[in-house]
N, C-alpha and C positions, 0 to 999 in steps of 0.2 A: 514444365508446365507453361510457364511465361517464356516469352521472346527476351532478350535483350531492351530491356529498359530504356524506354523512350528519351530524349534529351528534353528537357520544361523549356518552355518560352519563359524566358524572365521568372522571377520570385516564384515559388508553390505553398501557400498554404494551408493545413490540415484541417479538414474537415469537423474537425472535433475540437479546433483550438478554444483558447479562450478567445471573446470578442476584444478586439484591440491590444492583445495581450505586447506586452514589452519587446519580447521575440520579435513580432511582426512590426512593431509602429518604429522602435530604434536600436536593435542590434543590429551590429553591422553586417551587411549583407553575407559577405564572406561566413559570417560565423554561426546565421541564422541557421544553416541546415543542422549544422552537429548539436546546435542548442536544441532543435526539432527531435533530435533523434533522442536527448535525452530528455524528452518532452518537458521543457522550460515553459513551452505555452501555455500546460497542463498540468500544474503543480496538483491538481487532487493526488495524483499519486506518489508525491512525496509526503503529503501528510497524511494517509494513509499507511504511508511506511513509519513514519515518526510517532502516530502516538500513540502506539501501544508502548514506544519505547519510553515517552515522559510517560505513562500513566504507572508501567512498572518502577522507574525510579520514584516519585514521589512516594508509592505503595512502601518502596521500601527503607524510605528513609524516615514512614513513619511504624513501620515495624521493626526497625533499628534505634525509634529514639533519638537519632541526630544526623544532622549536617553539617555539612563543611563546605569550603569555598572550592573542591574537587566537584563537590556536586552541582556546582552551578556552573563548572567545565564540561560534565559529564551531560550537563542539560544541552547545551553548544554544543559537544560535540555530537548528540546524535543527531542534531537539526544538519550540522555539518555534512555525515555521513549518510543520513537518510536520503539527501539533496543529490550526490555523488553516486550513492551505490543504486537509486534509484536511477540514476540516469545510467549507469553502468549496464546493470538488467535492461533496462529497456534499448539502451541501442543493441545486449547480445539477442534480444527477443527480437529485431527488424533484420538483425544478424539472418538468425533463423528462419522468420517470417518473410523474405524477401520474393519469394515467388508466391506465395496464398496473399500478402498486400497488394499486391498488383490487382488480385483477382475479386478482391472488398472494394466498395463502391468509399466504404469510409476510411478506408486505409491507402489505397492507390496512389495519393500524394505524399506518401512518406519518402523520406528522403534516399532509402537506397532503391526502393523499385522506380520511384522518378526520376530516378539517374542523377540526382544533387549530387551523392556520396557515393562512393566507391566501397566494397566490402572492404577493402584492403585499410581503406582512412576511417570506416565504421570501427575495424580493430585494434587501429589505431589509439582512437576518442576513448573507445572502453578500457582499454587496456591503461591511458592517461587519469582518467575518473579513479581506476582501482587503486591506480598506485598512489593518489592525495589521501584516499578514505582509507587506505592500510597507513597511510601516518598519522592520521588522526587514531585507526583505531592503539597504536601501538604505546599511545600515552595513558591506556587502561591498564588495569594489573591482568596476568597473566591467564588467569582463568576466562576473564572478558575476553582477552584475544584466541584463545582458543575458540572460543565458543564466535567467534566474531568470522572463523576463517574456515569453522563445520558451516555457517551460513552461506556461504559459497555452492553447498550441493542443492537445496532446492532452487537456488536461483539457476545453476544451469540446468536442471532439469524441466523445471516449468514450461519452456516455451515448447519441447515435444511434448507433453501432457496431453494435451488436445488431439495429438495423434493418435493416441494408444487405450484412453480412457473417459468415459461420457461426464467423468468430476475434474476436469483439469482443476477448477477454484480452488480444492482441496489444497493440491501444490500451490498457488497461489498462497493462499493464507499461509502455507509452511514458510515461506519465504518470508510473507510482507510480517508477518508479524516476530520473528524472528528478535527483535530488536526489546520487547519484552523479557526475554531470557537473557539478553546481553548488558540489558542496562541495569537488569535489579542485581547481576553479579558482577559489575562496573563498581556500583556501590558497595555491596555486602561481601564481597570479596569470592565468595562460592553461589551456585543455585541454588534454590529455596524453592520448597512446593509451590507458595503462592503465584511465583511468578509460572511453574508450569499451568496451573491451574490459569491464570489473565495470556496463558499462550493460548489455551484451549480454547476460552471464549474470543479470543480474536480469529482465530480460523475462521468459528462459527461464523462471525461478523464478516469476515472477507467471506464465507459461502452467500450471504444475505447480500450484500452489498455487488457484487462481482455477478452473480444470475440477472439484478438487475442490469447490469450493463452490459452483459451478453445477450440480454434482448436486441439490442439494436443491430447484430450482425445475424440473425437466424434462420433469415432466408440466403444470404452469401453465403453461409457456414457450411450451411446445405448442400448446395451445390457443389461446393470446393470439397466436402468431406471432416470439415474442422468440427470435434463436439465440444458438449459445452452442459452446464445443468440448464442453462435458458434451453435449449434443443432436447434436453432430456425430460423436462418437468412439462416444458407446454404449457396446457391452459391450466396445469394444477400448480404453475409455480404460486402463488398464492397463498395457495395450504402449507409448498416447502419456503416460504418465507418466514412465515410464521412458525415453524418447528427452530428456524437458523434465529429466530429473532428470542425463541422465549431460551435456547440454550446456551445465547451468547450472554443474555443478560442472567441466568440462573448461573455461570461460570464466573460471569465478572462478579458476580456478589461474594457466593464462594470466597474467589479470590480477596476481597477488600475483610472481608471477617476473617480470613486466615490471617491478613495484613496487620490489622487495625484493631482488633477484638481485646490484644491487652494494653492499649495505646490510652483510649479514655471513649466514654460512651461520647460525649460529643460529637468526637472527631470518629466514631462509625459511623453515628449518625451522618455526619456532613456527605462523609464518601460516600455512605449507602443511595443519599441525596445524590448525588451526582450517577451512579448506577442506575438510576430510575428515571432522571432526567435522561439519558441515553437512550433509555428501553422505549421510554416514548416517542421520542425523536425517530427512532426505528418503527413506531407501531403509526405513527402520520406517515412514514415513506412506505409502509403497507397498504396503508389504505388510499393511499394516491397512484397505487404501481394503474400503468397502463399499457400493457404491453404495444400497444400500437402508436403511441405519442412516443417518437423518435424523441421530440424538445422536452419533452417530461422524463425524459429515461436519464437522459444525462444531467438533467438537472437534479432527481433524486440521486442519483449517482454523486454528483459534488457534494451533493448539501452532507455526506457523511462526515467531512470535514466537521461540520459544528457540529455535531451528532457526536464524534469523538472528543471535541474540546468540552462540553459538559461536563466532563468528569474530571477535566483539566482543571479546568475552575472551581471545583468544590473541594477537591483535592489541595489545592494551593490555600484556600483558607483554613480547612483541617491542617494545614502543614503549622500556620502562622498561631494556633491555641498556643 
């Protein structure tokens, strides 16, 4: 499809970065593309991988009744591993992605189609990311690392999604939220309904979140052949926002009363509190969506970061009753 990848004049960077982001103003030059590749500039998507994984541990260390000083390892280490395995996924995704980024106005500066990086040193980085975050995961008990190393299959399968099906986010959400299932059996030693149930509503939440930010490539997507729900929903994403938005918060509720229901009325209360702080937070990024404000798309796209800490925060003082 693409030529042999052009060689950049000096520095390239991403169209999408953050402004001023660390990457760009002081890593060293040498090391800024592989930081690029595991988008360091653009941490929304590490914390989008991470907090389903704190919202399931808290969840279930108040449906266990207690904690320990494991758990405040298990809170670190999924920050740790969310950070790594995110970066992982995403350099095998530019892996993948290296002739269709070329061909995106917003991706074209990425570091293997600009010729930064070599597929060879892409496989490299990933391959080095995997093997810190398989030591970290291997300081969980057994069932965690199992379930830590089934995560493995939607991460490599996501980045052809978009070849073969008009819901790639689907697989998306199997991935990013993943870490829901791994952290409440990190603690609880096996999996538990609740945590399949806060997996469910996080898909949902990556279907809602992820359509938004596939607005910005859908006349590139177009052309090149890549689908997506932004390309598939059109002028009615709107209406499918709001189907992703009332079932992601109808599932995280679920989830906290399967959690929290013989814990103490307070503390559903508080959680329930934080579930409704989210729902809203989702229903202002509804009513802001604009499918044509490129600087609006990515901005509600980040802002889901505090949109998922809400529940982080009511959660942690439910923990402290």
């Amino acid at each position: 499809m693409q030529g042999a990848p052009q060689e950049p004049e000096g520095d390239v960077t991403i169209a999408d970065a953050v402004k001023d982001n660390w990457v760009d103003t002081t890593a060293p030059d040498w090391l800024r593309p592989y930081l690029r590749l595991s988008r360091f500039d653009r941490p929304i998507g590490t914390w989008l991988l991470l907090l389903p994984c704190w919202w399931a541990l808290m969840l279930a260390m108040l449906w266990s009744g207690n904690a320990d000083w494991f758990d405040a390892w298990i809170f670190i280490g999924c920050a740790i591993g969310a950070t790594l395995m995110r970066g992982a996924g995403c350099t095998w995704n530019d892996i993948t992605d290296r002739d269709y980024d070329g061909a995106v106005e917003r991706t074209r500066n990425r570091p293997i189609p600009s010729g930064q990086v070599t597929v060879r040193q892409a496989v490299i980085w990933m391959a080095l990311q995997t093997v810190i975050s398989l030591g970290v995961l291997l300081t969980f008990n057994w069932a965690a690392i199992s379930l830590g190393v089934l995560s493995l299959l939607p991460v490599l399968v996501y980045p052809f999604a978009k070849r073969f099906t008009w819901w790639p986010q689907v697989f998306l959400g199997l991935a990013f939220n993943w870490g829901a299932l791994l952290a409440w059996t990190a603690h609880s030693g096996s999996l538990g309904w609740p945590a399949v149930t806060l997996y469910a509503a996080g898909i949902a939440w990556t279907l809602f979140y992820d359509t938004i930010y596939a607005h910005q490539d859908t006349e590139d997507d177009a052309l090149i052949g890549i689908k997506s729900t932004a390309r598939l929903f059109g002028d009615a994403t709107p209406q499918w926002l709001l189907y992703f938005l009332i079932a992601s918060l109808t599932l995280f509720c679920f989830a906290v009363v399967q959690s929290v229901a013989a814990h103490s009325t307070l503390a559903l209360i508080l959680t329930l509190c934080g579930t409704w702080a989210f729902g809203w937070h989702l229903h202002w990024q509804l009513r802001s969506f604009n499918p044509t404000d490129q600087k609006g798309l990515i901005t509600l796209f980040r802002s889901n970061r505090d949109a998922g800490l809400l529940p982080v925060l009511f959660f942690a003082i439910a923990l402290m009753l």
